[in-house]
C-alpha positions as CSV (number, residue, x, y, z in Angstrom):
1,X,-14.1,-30.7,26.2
2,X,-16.8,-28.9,25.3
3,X,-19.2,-29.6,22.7
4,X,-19.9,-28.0,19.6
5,X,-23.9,-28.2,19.7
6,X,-24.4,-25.6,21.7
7,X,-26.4,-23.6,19.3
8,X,-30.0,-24.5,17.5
9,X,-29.2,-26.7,14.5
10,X,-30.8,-25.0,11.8
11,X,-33.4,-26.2,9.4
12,X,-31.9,-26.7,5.4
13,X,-33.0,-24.0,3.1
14,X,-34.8,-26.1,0.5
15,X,-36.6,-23.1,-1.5
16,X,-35.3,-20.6,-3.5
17,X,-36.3,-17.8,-2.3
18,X,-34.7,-18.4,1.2
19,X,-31.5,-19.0,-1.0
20,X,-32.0,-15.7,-2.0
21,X,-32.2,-13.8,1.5
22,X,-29.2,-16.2,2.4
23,X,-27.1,-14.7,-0.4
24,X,-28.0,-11.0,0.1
25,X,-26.3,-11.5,3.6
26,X,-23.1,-13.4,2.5
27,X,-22.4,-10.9,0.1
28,X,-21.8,-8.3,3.0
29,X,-19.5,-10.4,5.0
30,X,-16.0,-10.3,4.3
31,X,-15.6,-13.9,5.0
32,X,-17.6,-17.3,5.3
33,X,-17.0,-20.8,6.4
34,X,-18.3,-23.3,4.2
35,X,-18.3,-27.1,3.8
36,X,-20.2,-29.6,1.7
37,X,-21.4,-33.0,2.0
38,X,-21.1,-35.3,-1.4
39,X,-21.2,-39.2,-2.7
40,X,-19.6,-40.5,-5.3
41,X,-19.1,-44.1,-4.3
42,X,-21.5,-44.8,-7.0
43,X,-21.0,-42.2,-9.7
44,X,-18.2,-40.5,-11.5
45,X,-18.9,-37.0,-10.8
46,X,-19.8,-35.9,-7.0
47,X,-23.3,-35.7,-6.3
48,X,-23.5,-33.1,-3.1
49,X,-26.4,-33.7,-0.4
50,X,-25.7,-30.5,2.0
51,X,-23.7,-27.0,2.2
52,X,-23.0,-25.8,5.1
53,X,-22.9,-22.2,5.4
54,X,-21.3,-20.0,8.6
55,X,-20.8,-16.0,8.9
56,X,-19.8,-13.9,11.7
57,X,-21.4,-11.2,13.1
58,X,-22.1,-7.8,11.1
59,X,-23.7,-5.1,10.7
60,X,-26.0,-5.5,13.5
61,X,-26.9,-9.3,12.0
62,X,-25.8,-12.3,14.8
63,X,-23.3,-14.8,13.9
64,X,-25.0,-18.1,12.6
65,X,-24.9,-21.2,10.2
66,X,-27.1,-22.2,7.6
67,X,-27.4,-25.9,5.8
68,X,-28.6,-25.6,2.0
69,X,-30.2,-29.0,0.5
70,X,-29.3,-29.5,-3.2
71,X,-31.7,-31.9,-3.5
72,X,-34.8,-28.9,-3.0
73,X,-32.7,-26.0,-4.3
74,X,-30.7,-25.3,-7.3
75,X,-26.9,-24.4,-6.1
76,X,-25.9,-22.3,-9.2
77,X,-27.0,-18.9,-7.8
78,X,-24.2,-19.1,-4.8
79,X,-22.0,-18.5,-8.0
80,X,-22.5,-15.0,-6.6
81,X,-21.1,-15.4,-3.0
82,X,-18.3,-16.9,-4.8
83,X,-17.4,-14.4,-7.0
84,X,-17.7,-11.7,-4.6
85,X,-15.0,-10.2,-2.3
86,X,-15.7,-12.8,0.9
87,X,-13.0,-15.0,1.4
88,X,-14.5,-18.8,1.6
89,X,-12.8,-20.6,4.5
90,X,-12.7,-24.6,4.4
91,X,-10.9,-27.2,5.5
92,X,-9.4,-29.3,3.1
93,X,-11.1,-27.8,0.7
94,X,-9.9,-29.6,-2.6
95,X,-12.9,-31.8,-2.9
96,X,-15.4,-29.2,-2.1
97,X,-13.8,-27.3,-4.8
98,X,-14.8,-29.6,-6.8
99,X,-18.2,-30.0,-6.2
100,X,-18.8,-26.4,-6.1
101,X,-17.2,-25.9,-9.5
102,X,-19.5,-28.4,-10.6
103,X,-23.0,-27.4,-8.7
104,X,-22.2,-23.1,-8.9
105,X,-19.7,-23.1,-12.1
106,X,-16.7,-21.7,-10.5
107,X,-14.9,-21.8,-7.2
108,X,-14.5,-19.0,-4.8
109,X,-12.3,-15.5,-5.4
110,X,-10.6,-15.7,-2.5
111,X,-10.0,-19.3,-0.3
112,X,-8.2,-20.0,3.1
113,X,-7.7,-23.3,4.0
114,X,-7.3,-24.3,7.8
115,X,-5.7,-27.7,7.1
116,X,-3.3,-26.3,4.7
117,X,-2.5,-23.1,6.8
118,X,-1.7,-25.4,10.2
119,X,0.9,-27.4,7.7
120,X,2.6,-24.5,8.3
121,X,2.8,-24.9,12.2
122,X,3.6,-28.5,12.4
123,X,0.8,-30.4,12.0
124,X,0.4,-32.4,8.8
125,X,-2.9,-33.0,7.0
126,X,-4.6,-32.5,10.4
127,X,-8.4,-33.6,11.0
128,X,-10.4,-30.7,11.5
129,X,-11.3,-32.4,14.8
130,X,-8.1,-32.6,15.5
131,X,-6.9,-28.9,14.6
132,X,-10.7,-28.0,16.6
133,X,-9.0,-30.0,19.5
134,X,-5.8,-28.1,19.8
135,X,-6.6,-24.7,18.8
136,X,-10.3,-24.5,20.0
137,X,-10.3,-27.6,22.8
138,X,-13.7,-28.6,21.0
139,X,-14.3,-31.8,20.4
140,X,-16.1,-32.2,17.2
141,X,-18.7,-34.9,16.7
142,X,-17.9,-38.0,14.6
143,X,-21.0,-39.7,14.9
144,X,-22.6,-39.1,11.1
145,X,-19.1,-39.3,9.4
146,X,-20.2,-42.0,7.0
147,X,-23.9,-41.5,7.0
148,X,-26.1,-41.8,4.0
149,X,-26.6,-37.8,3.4
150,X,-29.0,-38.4,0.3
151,X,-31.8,-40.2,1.9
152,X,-34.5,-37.0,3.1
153,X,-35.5,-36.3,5.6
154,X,-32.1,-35.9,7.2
155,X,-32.5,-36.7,11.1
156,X,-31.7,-33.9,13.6
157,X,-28.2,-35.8,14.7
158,X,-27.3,-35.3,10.8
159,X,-27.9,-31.8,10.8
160,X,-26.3,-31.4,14.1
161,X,-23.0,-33.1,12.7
162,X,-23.2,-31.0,9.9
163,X,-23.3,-27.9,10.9
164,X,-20.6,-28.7,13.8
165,X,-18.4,-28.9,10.3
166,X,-18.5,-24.6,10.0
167,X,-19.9,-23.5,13.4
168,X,-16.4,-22.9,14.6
169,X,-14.5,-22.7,11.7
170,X,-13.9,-19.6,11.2
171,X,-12.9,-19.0,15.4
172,X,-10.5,-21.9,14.1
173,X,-9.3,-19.8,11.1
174,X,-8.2,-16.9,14.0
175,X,-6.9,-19.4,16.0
176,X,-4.2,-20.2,13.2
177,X,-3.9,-17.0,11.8
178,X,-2.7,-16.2,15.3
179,X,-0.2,-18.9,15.8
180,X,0.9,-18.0,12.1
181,X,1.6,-14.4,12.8
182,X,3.5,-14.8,15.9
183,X,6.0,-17.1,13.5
184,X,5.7,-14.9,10.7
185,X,4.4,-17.5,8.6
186,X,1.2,-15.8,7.4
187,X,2.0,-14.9,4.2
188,X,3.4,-18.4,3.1
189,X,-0.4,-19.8,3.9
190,X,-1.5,-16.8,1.9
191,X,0.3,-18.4,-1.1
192,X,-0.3,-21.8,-0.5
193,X,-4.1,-21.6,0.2
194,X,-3.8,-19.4,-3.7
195,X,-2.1,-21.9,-4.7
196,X,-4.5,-24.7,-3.9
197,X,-7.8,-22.0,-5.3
198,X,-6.6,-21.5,-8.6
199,X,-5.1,-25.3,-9.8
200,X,-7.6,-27.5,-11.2
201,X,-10.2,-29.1,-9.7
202,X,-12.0,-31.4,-11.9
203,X,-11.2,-34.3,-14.1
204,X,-8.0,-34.4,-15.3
205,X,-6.6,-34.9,-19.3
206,X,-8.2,-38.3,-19.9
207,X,-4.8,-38.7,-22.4
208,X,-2.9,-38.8,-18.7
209,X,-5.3,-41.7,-17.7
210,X,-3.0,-44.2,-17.8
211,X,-0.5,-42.8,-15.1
212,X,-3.1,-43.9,-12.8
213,X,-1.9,-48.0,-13.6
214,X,0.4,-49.2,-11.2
215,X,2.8,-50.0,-13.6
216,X,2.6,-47.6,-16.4
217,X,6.0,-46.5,-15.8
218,X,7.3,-49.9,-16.9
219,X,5.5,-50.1,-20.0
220,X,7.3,-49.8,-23.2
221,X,6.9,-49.0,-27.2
222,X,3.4,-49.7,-28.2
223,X,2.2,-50.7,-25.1
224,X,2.3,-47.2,-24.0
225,X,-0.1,-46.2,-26.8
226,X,-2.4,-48.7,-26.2
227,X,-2.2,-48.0,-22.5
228,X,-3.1,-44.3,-23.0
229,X,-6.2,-44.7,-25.7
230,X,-7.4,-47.4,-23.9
231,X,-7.5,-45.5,-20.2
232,X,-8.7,-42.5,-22.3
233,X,-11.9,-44.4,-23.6
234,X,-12.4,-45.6,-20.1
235,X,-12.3,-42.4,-18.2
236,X,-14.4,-40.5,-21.2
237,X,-17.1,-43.4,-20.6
238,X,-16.5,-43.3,-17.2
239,X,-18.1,-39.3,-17.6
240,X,-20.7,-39.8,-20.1
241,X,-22.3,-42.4,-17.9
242,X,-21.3,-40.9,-14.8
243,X,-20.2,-44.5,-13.3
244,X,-16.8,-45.2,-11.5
245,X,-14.0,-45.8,-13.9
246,X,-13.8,-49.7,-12.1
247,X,-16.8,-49.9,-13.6
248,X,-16.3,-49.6,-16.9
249,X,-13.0,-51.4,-16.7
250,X,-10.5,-52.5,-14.0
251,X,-7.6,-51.7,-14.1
252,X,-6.2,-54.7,-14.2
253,X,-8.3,-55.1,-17.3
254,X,-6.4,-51.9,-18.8
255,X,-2.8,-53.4,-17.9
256,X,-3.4,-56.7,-19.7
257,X,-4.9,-54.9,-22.9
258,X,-1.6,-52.5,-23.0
259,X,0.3,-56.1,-22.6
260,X,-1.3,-58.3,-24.9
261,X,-3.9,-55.7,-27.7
262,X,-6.4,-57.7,-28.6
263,X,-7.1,-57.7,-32.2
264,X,-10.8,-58.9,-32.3
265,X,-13.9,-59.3,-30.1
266,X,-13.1,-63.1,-29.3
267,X,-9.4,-62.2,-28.0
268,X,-10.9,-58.9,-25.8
269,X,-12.8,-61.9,-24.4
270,X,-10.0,-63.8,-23.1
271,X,-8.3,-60.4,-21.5
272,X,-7.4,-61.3,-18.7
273,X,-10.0,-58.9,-15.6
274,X,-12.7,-58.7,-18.0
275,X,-16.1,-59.9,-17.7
276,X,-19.1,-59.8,-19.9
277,X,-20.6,-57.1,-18.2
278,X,-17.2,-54.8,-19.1
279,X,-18.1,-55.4,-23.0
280,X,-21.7,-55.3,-23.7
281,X,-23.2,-52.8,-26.1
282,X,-21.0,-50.7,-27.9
283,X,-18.2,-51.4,-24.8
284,X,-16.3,-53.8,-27.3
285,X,-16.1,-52.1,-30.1
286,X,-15.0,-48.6,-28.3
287,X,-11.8,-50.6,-26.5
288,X,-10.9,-52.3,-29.5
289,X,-11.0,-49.4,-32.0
290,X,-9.0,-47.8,-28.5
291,X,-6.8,-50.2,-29.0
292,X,-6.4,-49.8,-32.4
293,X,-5.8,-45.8,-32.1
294,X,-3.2,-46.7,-29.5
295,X,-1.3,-49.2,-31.8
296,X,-0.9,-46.1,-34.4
297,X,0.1,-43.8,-32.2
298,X,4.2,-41.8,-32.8
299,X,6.5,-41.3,-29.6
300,X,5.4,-37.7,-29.7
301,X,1.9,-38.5,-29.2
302,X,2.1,-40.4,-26.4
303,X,2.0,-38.5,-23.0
304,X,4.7,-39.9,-20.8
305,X,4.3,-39.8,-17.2
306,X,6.6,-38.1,-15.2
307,X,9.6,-39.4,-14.2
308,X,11.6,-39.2,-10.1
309,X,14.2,-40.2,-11.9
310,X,17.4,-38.1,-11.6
311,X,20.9,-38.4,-13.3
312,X,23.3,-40.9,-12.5
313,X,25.9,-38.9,-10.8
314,X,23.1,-37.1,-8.9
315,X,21.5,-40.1,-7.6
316,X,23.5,-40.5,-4.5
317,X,22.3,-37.0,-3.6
318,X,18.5,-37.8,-3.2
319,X,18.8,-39.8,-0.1
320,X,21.0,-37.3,1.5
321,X,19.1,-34.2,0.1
322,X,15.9,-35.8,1.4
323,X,16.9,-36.5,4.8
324,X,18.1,-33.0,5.3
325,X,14.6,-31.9,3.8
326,X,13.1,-33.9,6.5
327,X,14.9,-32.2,9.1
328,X,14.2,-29.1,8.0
329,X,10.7,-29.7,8.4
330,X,11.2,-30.6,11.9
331,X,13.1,-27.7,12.9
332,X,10.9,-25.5,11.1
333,X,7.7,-27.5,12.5
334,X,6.1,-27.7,8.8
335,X,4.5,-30.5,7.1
336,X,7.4,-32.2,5.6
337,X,5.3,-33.0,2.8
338,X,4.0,-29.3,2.3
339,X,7.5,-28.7,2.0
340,X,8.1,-31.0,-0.9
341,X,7.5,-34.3,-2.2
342,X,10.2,-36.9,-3.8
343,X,9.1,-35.6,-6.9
344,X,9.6,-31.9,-6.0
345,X,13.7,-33.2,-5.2
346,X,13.9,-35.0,-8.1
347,X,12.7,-32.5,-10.4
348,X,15.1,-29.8,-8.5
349,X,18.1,-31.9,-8.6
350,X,17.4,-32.2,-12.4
351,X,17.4,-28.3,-12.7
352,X,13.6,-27.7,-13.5
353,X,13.8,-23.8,-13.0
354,X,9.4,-24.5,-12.3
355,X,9.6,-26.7,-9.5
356,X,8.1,-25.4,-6.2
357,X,11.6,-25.9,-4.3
358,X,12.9,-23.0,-6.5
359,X,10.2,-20.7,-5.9
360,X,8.6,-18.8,-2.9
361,X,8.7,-19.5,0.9
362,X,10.3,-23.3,-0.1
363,X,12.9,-22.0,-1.6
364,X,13.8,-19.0,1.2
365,X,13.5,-22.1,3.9
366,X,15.0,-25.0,1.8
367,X,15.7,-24.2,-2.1
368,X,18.8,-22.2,-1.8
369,X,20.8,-24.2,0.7
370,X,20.1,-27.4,-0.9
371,X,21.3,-26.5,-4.4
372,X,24.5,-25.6,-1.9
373,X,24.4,-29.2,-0.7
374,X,23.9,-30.5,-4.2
375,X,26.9,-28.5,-5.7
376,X,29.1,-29.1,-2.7
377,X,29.4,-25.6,-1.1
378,X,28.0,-27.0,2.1
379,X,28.3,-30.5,4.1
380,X,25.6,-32.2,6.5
381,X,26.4,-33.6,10.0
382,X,25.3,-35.4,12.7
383,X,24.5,-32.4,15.4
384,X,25.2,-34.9,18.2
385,X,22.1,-34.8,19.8
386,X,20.0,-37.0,17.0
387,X,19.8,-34.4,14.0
388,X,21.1,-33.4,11.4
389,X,23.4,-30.2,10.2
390,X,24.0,-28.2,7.7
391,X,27.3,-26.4,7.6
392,X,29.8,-25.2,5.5
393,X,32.3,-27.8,4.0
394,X,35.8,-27.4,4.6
395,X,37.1,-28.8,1.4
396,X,39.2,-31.3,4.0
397,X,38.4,-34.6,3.4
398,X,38.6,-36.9,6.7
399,X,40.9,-39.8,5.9
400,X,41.3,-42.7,8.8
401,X,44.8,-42.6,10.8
402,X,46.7,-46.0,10.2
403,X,46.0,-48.4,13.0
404,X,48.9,-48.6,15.5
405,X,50.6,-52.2,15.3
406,X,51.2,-53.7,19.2
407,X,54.5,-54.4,20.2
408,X,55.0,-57.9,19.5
409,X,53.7,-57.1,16.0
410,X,56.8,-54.9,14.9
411,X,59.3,-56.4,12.2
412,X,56.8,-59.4,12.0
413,X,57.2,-61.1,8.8
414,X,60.8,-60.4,7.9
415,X,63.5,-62.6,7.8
């Protein structure tokens, strides 16, 4: 293996006016690696540390990689590399969507993600070490993983780790585009990588909250309400303070309120995961009036979670549609769950015309012959050699011959 520091770590950009020339040179590229460093073990929202910036070579300018310190320079003006015609390349780039929706005030135009796009050859939510491994055979340094990237000044192996994160990524981003194209799976990465850009990346609808609690599913009748005004107040706390939800209360807190609503300050002290810390201030008063809200609330007010659930009759064919799903993603050499998800099968074996199975390259590689399976046009098999089959049924059921009766057993019984 070779290693990755082979090049002079830069130093971070830390004024604005270096931001500036940095900018002015993105915006003629027609792509850019990028990655970002962020905590928010402490806080709701993520507080970034470091971007990580890497362009190929143009117009007579050298291929490089520069490292910009949010903690000495305002983000917001990359806004403009984003919005421009360069497409961002990331890996895994759902959280860093985040953060640069939050720092810049929008996410990028255009967005190719190499751990999404190598779902599409086999490997399933692959490390970009990994990925850097196979493709590149780099071994990317792991040293500064979990290091502390808000204390300043960073030390030289920091920056070396980070920039490591984008040096290659865009000779990765070939690399997979190759492999892609020789399969003819280029433009399924296309749509998943869009797919990925344009959903939402920030906090969800704080009325949803309670999904989150482990058994939200099981609650019932007023408990539901409760449930979903009091995980409401908690996540809208949770952002005006910028503290982890735990923090303001546990879940285990949440559950017990939804179970047993308090009606006063002296029964919200008995709850069962509180401590005093949970309800000073105005805490008390904004869970109870929470609970309160949540009492009150009609059936159609109350956002019900999703269900996997599938009809009666049906429900024999989720274990049978799944494990042909699964083998489909081995012959195919996708990421079974890039393909789809229990919930994907539930919802398609309930005839939601929106679900992903019904749409796009899943439904070319998987959608059409499963509704076959599911409406009995087609049969699975054992192959013989381990797997599984898909073929056309025969409409012939197989029925067991009579056993044979020895000999001696002939006319036994009769008088």
């Amino acid at each position: 293996m070779v290693s990755t520091a082979a090049t002079p770590v830069p130093e971070p950009i830390t004024d604005a006016s270096a931001l500036t020339d940095l900018i002015s040179m993105l915006l003629g590229v027609e792509r850019y690696g990028l990655d970002t460093e962020f905590h928010r073990e402490r806080t709701y929202w993520p507080r970034v540390a470091l971007v990580q910036i890497a362009w190929p070579a143009h117009g007579g300018i050298p291929a490089g990689t520069a490292l910009v310190d949010p903690l000495a320079v305002d983000l917001a003006p990359l806004a403009e590399v984003l919005a421009g015609p360069g497409t961002m390349v990331a890996h895994a780039a759902e959280q860093d969507l985040e953060v640069l929706e939050l720092a810049c005030g929008r996410g990028p135009s255009r967005l190719w993600d190499t751990q999404v796009a190598a779902g599409f050859l086999g490997h399933g939510s692959a490390s970009l070490s990994a990925l850097s491994s196979r493709y590149l055979g780099i071994e990317v340094a792991k040293g500064d993983r979990l290091t502390d990237w808000s204390r300043r000044p960073l030390s030289a192996s920091q920056l070396s780790y980070a920039a490591s994160d984008v040096d290659r990524l865009l000779d990765l981003a070939d690399a997979i585009e190759a492999d892609l194209a020789r399969r003819g799976r280029s433009e399924w990465a296309a749509e998943e990588c869009e797919t990925v850009r344009v959903r939402s990346h920030g906090p969800g609808d704080p009325t949803k909250a309670w999904w989150k609690l482990r058994d939200a599913r099981q609650l019932r009748a007023a408990s539901r309400g409760v449930a979903q005004e009091v995980a409401a107040w908690r996540e809208m706390r949770a952002r005006t303070v910028d503290i982890p939800i735990r923090q303001v209360l546990p879940d285990l807190a949440v559950q017990a309120i939804a179970h047993n609503p308090p009606r006063n300050a002296e029964a919200l002290g008995r709850i069962r995961g509180l401590d005093p810390r949970h309800i000073r201030g105005s805490a008390a008063e904004g869970i109870l009036a929470a609970v309160e809200r949540g009492r009150h609330l009609t059936a159609e007010q109350i956002a019900v979670p999703p269900t996997d659930e599938v009809p009666r009759e049906l429900r024999p064919a989720v274990a049978l549609a799944a494990a042909w799903l699964a083998q489909v993603a081995r012959n195919e050499e996708v990421d079974a769950a890039l393909l789809a998800t229990r919930s994907d099968l539930a919802a398609y074996l309930r005839g939601d015309p929106t679900v992903r199975l019904a749409r796009g390259w899943r439904a070319a590689m998987a959608g059409t012959h499963l509704r076959s399976l599911v409406e009995g046009g087609a049969a699975l098999a054992f192959d013989g050699r381990g797997g599984l089959l898909l073929e056309e049924r025969s409409g012939r059921p197989l029925r067991a011959e009579p056993a044979s009766l020895e000999p001696d057993q002939v006319g036994a019984g009769e008088d």
